[in-house]
Each structure stands twice: as C-alpha cells, then as structure tokens.
PyMOL commands that place a pseudoatom at each C-alpha (Angstrom):
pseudoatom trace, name=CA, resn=UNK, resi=1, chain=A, elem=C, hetatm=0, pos=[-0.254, 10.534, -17.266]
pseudoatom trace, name=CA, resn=UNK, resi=2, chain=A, elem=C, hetatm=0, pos=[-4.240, 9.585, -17.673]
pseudoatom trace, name=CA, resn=UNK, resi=3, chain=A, elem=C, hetatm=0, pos=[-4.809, 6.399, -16.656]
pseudoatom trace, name=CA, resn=UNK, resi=4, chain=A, elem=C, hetatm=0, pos=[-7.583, 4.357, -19.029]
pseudoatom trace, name=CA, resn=UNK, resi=5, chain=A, elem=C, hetatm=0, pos=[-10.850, 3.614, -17.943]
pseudoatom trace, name=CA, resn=UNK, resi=6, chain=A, elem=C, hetatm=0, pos=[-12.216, 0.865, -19.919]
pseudoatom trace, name=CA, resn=UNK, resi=7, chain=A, elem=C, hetatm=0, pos=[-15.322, -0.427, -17.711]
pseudoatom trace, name=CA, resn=UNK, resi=8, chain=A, elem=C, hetatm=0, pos=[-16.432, 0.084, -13.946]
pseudoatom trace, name=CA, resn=UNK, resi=9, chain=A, elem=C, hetatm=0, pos=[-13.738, 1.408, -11.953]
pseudoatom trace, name=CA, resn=UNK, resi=10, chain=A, elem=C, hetatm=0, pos=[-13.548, 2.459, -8.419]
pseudoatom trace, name=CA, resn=UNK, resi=11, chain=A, elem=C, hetatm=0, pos=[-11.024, 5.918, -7.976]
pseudoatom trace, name=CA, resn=UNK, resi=12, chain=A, elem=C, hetatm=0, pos=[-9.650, 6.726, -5.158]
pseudoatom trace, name=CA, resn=UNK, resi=13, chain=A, elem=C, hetatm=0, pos=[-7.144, 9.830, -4.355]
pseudoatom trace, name=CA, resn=UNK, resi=14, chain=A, elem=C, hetatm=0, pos=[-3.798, 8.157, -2.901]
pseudoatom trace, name=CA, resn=UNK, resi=15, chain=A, elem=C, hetatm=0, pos=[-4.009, 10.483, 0.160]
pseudoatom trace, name=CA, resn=UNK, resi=16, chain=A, elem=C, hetatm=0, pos=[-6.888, 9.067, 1.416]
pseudoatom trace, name=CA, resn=UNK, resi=17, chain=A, elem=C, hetatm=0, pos=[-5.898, 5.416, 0.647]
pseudoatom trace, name=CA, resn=UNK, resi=18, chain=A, elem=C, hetatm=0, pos=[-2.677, 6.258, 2.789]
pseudoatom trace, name=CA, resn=UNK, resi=19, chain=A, elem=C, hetatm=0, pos=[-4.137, 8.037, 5.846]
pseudoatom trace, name=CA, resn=UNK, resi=20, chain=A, elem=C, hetatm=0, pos=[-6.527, 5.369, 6.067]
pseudoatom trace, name=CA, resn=UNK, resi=21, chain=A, elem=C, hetatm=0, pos=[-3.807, 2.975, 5.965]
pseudoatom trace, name=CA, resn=UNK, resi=22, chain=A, elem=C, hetatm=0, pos=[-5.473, 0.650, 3.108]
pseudoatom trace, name=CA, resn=UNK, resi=23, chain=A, elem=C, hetatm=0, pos=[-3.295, -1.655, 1.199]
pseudoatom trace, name=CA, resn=UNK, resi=24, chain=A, elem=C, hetatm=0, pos=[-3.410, -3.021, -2.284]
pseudoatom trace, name=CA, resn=UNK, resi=25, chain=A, elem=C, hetatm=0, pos=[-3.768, -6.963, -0.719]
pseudoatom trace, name=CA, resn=UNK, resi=26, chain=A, elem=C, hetatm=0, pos=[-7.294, -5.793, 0.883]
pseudoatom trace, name=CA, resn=UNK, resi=27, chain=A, elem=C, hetatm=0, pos=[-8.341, -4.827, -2.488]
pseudoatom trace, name=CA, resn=UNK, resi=28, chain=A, elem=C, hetatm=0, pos=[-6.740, -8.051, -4.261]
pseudoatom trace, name=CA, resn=UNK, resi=29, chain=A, elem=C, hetatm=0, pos=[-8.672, -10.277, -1.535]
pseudoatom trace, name=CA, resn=UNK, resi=30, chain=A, elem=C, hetatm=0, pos=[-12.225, -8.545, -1.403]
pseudoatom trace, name=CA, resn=UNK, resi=31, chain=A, elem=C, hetatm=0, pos=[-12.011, -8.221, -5.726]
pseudoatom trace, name=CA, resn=UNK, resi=32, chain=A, elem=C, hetatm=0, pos=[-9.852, -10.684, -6.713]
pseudoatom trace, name=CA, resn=UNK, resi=33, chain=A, elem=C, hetatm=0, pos=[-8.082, -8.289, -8.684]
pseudoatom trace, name=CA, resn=UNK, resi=34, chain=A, elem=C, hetatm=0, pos=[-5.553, -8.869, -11.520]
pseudoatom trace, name=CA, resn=UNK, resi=35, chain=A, elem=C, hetatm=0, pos=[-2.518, -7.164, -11.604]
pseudoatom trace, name=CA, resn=UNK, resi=36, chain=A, elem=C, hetatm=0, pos=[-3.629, -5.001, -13.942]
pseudoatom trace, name=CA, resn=UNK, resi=37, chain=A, elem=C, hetatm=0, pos=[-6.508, -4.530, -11.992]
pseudoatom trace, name=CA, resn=UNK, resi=38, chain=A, elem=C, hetatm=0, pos=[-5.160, -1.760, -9.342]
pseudoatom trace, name=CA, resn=UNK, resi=39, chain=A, elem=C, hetatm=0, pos=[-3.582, 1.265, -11.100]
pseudoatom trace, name=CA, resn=UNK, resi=40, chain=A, elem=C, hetatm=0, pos=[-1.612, 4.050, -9.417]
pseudoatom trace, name=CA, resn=UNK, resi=41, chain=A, elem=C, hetatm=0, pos=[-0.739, 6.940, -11.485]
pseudoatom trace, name=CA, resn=UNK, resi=42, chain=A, elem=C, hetatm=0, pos=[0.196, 10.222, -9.966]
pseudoatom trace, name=CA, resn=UNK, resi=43, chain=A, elem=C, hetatm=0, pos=[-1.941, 10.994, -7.286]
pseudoatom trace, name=CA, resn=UNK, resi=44, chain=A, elem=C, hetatm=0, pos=[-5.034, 8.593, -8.143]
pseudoatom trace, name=CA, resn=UNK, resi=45, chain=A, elem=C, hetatm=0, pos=[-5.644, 5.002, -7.574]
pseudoatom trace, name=CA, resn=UNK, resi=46, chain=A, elem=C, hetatm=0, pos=[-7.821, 3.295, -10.094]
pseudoatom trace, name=CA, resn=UNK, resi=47, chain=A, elem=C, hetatm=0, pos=[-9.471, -0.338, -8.596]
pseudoatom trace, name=CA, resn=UNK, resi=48, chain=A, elem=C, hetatm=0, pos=[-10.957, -2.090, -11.854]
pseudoatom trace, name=CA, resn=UNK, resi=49, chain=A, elem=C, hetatm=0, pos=[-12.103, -2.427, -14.449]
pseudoatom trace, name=CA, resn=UNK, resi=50, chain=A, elem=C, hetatm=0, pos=[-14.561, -4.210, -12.283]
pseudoatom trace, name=CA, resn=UNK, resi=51, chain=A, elem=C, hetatm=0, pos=[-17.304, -6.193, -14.491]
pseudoatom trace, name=CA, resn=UNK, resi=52, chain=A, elem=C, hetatm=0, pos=[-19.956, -8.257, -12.887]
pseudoatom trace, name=CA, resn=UNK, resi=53, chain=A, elem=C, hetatm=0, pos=[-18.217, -7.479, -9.304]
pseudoatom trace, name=CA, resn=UNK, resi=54, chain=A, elem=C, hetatm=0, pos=[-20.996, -8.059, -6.444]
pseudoatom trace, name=CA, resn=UNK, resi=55, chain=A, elem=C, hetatm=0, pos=[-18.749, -7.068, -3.867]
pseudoatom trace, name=CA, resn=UNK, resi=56, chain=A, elem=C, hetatm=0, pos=[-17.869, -3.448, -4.802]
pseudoatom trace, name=CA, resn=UNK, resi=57, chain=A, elem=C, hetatm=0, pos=[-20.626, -2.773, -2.027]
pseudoatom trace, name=CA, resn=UNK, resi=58, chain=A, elem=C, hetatm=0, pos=[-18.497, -4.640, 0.787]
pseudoatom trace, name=CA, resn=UNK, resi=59, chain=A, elem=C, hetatm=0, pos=[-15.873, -2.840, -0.309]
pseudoatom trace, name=CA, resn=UNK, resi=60, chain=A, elem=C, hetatm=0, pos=[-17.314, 0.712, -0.708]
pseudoatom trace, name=CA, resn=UNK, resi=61, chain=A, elem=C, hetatm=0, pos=[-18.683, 0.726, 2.688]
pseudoatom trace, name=CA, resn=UNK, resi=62, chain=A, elem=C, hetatm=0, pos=[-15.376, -0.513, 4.251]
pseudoatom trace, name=CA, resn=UNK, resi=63, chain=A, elem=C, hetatm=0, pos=[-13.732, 2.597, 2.761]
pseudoatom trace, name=CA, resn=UNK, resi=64, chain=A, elem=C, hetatm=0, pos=[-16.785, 4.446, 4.563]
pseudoatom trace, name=CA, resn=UNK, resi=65, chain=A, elem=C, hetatm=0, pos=[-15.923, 2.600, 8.311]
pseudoatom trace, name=CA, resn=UNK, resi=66, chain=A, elem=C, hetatm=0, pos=[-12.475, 3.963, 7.616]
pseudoatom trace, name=CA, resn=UNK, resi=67, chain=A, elem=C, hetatm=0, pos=[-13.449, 7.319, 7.575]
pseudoatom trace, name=CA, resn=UNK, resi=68, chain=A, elem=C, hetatm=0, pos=[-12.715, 7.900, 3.635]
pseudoatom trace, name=CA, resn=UNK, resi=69, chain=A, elem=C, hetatm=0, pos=[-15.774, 10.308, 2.393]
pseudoatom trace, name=CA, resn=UNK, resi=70, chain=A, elem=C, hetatm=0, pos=[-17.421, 9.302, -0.676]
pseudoatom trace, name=CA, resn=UNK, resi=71, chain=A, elem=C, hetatm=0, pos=[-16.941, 11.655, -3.746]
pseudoatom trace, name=CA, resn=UNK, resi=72, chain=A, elem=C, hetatm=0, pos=[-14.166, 13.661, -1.378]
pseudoatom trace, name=CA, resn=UNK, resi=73, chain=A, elem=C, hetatm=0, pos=[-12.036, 10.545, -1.231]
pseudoatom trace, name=CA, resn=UNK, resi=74, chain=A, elem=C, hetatm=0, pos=[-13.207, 8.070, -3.831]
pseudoatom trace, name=CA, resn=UNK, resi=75, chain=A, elem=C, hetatm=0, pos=[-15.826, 7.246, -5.924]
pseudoatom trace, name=CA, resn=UNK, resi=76, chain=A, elem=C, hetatm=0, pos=[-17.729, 4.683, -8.538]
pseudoatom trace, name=CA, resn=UNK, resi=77, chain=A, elem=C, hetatm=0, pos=[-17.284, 5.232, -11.873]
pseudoatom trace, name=CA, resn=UNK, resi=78, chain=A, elem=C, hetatm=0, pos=[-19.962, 2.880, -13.709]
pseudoatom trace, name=CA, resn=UNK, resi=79, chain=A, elem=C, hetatm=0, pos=[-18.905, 2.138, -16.820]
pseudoatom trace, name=CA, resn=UNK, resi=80, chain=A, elem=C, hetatm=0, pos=[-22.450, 2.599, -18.261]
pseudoatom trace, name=CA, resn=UNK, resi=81, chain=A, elem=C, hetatm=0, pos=[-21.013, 4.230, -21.102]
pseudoatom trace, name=CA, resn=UNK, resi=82, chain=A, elem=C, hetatm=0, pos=[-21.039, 3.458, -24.830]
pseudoatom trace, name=CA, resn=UNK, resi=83, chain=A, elem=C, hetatm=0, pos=[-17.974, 1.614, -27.212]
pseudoatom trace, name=CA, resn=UNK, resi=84, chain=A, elem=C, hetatm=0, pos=[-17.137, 4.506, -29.141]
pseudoatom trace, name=CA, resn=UNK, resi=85, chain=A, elem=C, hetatm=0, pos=[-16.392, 6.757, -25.926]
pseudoatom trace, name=CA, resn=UNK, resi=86, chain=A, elem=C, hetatm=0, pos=[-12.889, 6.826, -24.055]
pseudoatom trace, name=CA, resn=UNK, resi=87, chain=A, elem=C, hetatm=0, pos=[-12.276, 8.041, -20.994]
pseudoatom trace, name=CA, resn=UNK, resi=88, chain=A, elem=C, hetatm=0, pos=[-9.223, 8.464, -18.648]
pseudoatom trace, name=CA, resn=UNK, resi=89, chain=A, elem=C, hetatm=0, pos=[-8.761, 9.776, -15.071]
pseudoatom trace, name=CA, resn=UNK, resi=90, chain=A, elem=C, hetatm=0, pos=[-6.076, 12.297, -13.669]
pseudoatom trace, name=CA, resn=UNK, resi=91, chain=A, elem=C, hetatm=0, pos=[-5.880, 14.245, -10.391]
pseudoatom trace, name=CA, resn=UNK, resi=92, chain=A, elem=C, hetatm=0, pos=[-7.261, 17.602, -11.855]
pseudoatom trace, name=CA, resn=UNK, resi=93, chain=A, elem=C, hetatm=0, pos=[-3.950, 19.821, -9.754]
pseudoatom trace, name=CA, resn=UNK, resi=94, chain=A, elem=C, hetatm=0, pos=[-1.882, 17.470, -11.567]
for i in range(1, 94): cmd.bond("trace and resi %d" % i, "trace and resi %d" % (i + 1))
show_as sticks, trace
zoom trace
C-alpha cells in the first residue's frame, strides 16, 4: 500500500533503518514527531510530514555517521510541490 505524502518527508528503506540499528524514539526526540508522524508501510519508512523542521539537518547527517548512504538508503523529499498534486511512496520491488 502507498503511503501519502502530504508535505516534506524524509524516506528511508527499512533495511537500512534496521542494520543501522535506528529506532523510532531517536526520530520522535530529534523531530518531535506525532504519531502520525513516522509511517512504516511495506518496506519504506516515511519520517514527516515535516513543516518548518530546522533539525532535519541534525538528523540527516546522523543517518550519514551511521553509515546509511544518502539516496541508496534514504532521502528528502521537499514538499515544494503544488495543492492540486498527490503523491505517495512505495518500495518500487514491492
């Protein structure tokens, strides 16, 4: 199943979240996520929608010091889109 992307979202593939041995509380503490705020769906992991975050940096190069790639293992999607498009994210072998 897709999972909606309404705004800035960071994606990550759950592989890499789990070899690097991340948890959902790191993300909840750095982002102050909601609970609908970190979305697992298949093999993705979808961290947002994250509007005026400043501390997506922090967080993106934490992922980097623990070893996860950028584009191979996650990635940024902005959200600089416009109203009248919708998007939604699934692993592309799924």
């Amino acid at each position: 199943m897709p999972i909606p992307i309404t705004g800035p979202t960071l994606i990550l593939r759950k592989a890499a979240f789990e070899r690097a041995g991340l948890t959902r509380a790191m993300f909840d503490e750095a982002l102050n996520l909601t609970a609908d705020e970190f979305r697992l769906e298949g093999d993705l992991i979808a961290v947002g929608p994250l509007v005026g975050e400043d501390s997506l940096g922090d967080v993106i190069a934490q992922l980097e010091e623990e070893g996860l790639v950028y584009y191979d293992d996650f990635f940024e999607l902005s959200g600089n889109w416009p109203d009248w498009l919708r998007l939604f994210a699934m692993d592309a072998r799924a």
